[in-house]
C-alpha positions in Angstrom: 212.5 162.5 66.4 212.8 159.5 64.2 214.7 159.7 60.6 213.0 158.0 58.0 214.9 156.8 55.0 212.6 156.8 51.8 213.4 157.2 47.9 212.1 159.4 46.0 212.1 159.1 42.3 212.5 162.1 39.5 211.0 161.9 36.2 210.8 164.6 33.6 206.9 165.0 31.9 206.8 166.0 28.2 205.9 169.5 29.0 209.7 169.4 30.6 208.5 169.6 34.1 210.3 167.1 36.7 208.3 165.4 39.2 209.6 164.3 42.2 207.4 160.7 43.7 207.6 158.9 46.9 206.5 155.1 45.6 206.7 154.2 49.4 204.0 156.8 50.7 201.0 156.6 48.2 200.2 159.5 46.6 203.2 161.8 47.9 204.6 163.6 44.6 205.7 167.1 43.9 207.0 168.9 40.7 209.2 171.7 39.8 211.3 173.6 37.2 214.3 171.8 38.0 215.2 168.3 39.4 216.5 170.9 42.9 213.3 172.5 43.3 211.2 169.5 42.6 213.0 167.5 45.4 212.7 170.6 47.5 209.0 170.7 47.0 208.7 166.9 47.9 210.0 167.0 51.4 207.3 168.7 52.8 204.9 166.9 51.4 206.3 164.0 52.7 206.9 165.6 56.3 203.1 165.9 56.4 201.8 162.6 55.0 204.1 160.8 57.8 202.7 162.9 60.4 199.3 162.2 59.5 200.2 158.9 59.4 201.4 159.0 63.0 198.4 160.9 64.2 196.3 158.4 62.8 197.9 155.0 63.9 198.9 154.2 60.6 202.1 152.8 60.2 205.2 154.3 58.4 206.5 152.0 55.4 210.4 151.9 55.9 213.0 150.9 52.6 215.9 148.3 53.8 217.2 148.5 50.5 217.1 150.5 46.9 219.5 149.4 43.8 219.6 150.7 40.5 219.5 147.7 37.8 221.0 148.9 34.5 219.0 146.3 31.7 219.8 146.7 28.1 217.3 145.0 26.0 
């Protein structure tokens, strides 16, 4: 079993829903009531879209590095 180390963003829509996205595995995203449940919801999702990837050949996109950048403008 390999370990994958991906980010996953959370934003919050204006109906106050978060949404939990995976910018490194197109079109993995998930929402919930709470930051907790969106990220809980995500996992799977990504679990399965890596899978299908390996079934398929397809390779898995791995992160070397993340940073948060505070810009003031």
């Amino acid at each position: 079993m390999k370990i994958y180390n991906l980010t996953v963003f959370v934003e919050k829509d204006e109906d106050g829903i978060f949404l939990a996205i995976c910018p490194a595995l197109q079109g993995c995203y998930a929402d919930g009531d709470t930051i907790e449940e969106a990220l809980k919801m995500i996992e799977p999702v990504i679990k399965m879209h890596i899978e299908d990837r390996l079934e398929h050949g397809e390779p898995i996109p791995e992160e070397w590095y993340s940073s948060q950048l505070k810009i003031a403008v």
